[in-house]
N, C-alpha and C positions, 0 to 999 in steps of 0.2 A: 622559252615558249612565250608565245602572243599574252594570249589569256589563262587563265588558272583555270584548271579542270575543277568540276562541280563531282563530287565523291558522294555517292550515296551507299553505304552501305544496308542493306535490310535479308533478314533472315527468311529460308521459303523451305517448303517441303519440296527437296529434290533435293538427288543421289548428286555427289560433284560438287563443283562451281561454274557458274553460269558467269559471263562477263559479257556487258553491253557496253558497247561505246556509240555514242551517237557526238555527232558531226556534221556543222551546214556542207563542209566539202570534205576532203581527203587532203590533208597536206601533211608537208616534214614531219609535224608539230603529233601530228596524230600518228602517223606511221611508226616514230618512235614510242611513241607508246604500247602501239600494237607490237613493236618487237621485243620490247622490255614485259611485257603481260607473256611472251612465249607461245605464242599464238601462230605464228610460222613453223610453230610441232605440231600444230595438233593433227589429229586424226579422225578420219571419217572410218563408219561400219560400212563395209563391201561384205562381195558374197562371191567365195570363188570355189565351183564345182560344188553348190551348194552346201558349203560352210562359210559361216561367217568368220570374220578375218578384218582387224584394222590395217588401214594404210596410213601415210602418212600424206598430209597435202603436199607438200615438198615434192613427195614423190610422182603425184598425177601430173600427167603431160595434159588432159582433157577430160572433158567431159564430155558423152554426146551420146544422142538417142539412136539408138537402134533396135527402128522396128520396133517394138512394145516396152523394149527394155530401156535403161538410161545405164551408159556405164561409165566406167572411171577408168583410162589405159596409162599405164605406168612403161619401164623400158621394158620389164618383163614379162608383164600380160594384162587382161582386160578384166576388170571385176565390178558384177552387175549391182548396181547402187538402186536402193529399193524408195527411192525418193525422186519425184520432177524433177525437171532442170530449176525451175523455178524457185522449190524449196532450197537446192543447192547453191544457186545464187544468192538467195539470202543469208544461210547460213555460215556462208564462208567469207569472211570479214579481210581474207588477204589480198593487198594490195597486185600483188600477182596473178589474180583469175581476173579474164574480163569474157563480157559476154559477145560470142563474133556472129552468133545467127540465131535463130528461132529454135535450132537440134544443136547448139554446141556451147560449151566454155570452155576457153584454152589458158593454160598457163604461161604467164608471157616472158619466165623466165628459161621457153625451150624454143622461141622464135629465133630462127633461123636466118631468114631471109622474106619479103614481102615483095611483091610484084602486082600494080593494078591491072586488070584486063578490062572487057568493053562491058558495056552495061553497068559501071559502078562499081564490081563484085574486085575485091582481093584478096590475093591467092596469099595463103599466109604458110611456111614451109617450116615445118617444126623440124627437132631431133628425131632418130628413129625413124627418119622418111615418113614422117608423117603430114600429112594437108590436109591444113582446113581450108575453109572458102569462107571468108565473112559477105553479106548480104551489103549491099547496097545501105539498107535504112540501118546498120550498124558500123560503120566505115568511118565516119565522124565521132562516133562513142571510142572505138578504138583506140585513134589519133590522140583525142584527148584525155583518154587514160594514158596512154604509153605518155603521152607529152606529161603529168602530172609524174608517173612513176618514174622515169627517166628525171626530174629538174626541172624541166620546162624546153627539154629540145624537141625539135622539130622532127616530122616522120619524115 
């Protein structure tokens, strides 16, 4: 590793353990850590036919708003996440979710195939026949997450 991580240990009231990692970017250096802390298990609270139920991140293809709800769709079904996209975004530290629109997060380890069309927007083709559409003003975020999670290759 580059530089030596700074370890702060301190005691709090709260059920668990809470682990923060802060970083000017996202590199190797970090990513390894984040796999070694087991953080690619974790699991979010869904809500499915009105019981709660964890998933596991691994397991979501996406995220995305519908309508009033925000949900989380796996291979085998959709379970309604009672939290913003926003709060989701931040709370989910794996290098595998990135954000493709204003209503979505997609996990980029079920992309497919990608194709651009007119006006900017690209057509992004997951597993499970699923498509998203990333936005125009997200289409250069994409690139260069995929290009940092990827090594540094090119879309």
């Amino acid at each position: 590793m580059g530089l030596e991580p700074k370890i702060i240990f301190e005691t709090a009231d709260i059920d668990g353990i809470e682990i923060i990692i802060r970083a000017k970017e996202l590199t190797p250096d970090v990513e390894t850590i984040i796999s070694k802390v087991g953080i690619e298990k974790a699991t979010m609270q869904a809500y499915y036919n009105g019981a709660a139920v964890n998933i596991r991140l691994d397991d979501i293809i996406r995220f995305y708003r519908d309508g009033r709800d925000v949900r989380a769709q796996t291979s085998k079904n959709s379970f309604v996440i009672k939290k913003p996209l926003y709060a989701i975004e931040e709370e989910i530290v794996s290098p595998d979710f990135v954000r493709v629109s204003g209503s979505e997060i997609i996990n980029i380890r079920y992309i497919e195939r990608f194709s651009f069309v007119g006006g900017g927007m690209m057509r992004i083709e997951m597993k499970e026949s699923i498509v998203a559409w990333a936005s125009r003003r997200y289409v250069n975020l994409i690139k260069e997450h995929l290009k940092n999670a990827s090594g540094g290759g090119v879309l």
